[in-house]
C-alpha positions in Angstrom: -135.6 -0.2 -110.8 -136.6 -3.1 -112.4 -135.9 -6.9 -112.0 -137.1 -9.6 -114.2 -136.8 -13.3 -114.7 -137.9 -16.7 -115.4 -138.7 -19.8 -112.8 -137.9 -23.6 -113.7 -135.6 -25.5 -111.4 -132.4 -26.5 -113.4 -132.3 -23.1 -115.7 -129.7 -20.4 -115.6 -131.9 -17.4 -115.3 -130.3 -13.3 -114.6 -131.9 -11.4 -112.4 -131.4 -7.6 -114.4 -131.5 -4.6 -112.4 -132.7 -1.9 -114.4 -132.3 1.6 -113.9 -132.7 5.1 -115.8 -130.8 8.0 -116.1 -128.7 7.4 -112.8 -125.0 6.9 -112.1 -124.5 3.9 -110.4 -121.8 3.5 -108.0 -122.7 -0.4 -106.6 -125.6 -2.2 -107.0 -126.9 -4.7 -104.5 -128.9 -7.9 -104.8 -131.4 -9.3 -101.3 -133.6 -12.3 -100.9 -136.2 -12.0 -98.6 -134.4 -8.8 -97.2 -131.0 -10.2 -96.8 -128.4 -9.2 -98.5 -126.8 -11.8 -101.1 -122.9 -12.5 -101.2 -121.7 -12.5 -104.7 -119.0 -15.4 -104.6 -118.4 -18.3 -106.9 -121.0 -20.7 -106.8 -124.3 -21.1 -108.1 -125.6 -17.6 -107.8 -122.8 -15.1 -109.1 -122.9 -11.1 -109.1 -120.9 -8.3 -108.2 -120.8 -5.0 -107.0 -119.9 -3.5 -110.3 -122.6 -5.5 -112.2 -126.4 -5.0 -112.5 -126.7 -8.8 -113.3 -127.4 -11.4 -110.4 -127.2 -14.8 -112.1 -128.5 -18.6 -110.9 -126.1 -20.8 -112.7 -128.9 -23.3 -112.2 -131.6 -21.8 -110.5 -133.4 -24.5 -107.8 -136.4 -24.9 -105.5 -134.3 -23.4 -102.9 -134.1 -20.3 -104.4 -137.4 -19.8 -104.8 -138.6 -16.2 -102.5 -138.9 -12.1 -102.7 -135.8 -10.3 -104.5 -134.7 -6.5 -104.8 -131.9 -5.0 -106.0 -130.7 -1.2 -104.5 -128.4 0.8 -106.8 -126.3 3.9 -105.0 -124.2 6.5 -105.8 -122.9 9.4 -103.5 -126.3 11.3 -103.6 -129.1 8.6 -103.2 -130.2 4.8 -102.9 -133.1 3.6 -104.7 -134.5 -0.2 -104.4 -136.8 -2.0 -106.8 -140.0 -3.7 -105.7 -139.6 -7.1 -105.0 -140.1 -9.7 -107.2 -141.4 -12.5 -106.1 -139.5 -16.2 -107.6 -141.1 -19.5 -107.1 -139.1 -22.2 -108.8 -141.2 -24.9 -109.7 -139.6 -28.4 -109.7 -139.1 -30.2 -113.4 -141.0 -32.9 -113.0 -139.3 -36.5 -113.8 -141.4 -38.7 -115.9 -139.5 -41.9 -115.3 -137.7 -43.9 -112.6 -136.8 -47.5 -112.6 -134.7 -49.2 -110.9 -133.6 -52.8 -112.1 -131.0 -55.4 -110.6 -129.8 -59.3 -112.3 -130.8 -60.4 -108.4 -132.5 -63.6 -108.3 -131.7 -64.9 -105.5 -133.2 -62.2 -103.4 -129.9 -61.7 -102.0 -127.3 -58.9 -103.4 -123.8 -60.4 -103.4 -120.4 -57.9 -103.7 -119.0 -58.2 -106.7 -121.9 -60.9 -108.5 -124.6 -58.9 -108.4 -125.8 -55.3 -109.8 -128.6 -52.3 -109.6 -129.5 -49.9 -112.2 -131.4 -46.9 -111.4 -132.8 -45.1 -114.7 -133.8 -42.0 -114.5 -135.4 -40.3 -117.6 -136.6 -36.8 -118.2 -139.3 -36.5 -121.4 -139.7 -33.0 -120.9 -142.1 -30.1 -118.4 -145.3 -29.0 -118.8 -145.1 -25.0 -118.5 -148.4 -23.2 -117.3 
């Protein structure tokens, strides 16, 4: 059984739990050795599906995955692949305001934060 993926914070990524020559009756997906519940949200799977997907993947995600497929005669698990999710790194934050004063007044004043991203550097 096989798994493979790919590791930026902010990417949908599948998890694919490969297997040959077997009848599969449910797979499984853990983290860390703890069994992942497939429900909406950002990681989605199912029993029925050999596909664990991270709809974005982030930091927090980020530890050792297996996958077990059974059927009525046996369970087999895949080695664990470890993920590390690296952050995407932000190459720009400002923040601006029209305050002179050095006082913010309601409804006068205003702030602007700017955020821009000009790209990752992959290693």
């Amino acid at each position: 059984v096989n798994i493979s993926s790919s590791d930026f914070s902010g990417d949908d990524i599948t998890l694919e739990c490969q297997h040959v020559h077997q009848t599969v009756d449910m797979y499984r997906f853990f983290k860390d050795n703890v069994p992942i519940t497939c429900a909406n949200g950002p990681i989605q799977c199912s029993d029925q599906s050999p596909s664990l997907h991270f709809l974005p993947i982030a930091e927090s995600d980020s530890g050792n995955y297996t996958c077990t497929i059974r059927n009525p005669i046996s369970n087999r698990t895949s080695a664990a692949l470890e993920i590390k999710v690296k952050a995407v790194p932000i190459s720009n934050v400002t923040l601006s305001s029209n305050v002179t004063s050095g006082h913010l007044w309601a409804d006068e004043d205003s702030v602007r934060l700017t955020c821009t991203h000009l790209g990752r550097s992959e290693e």
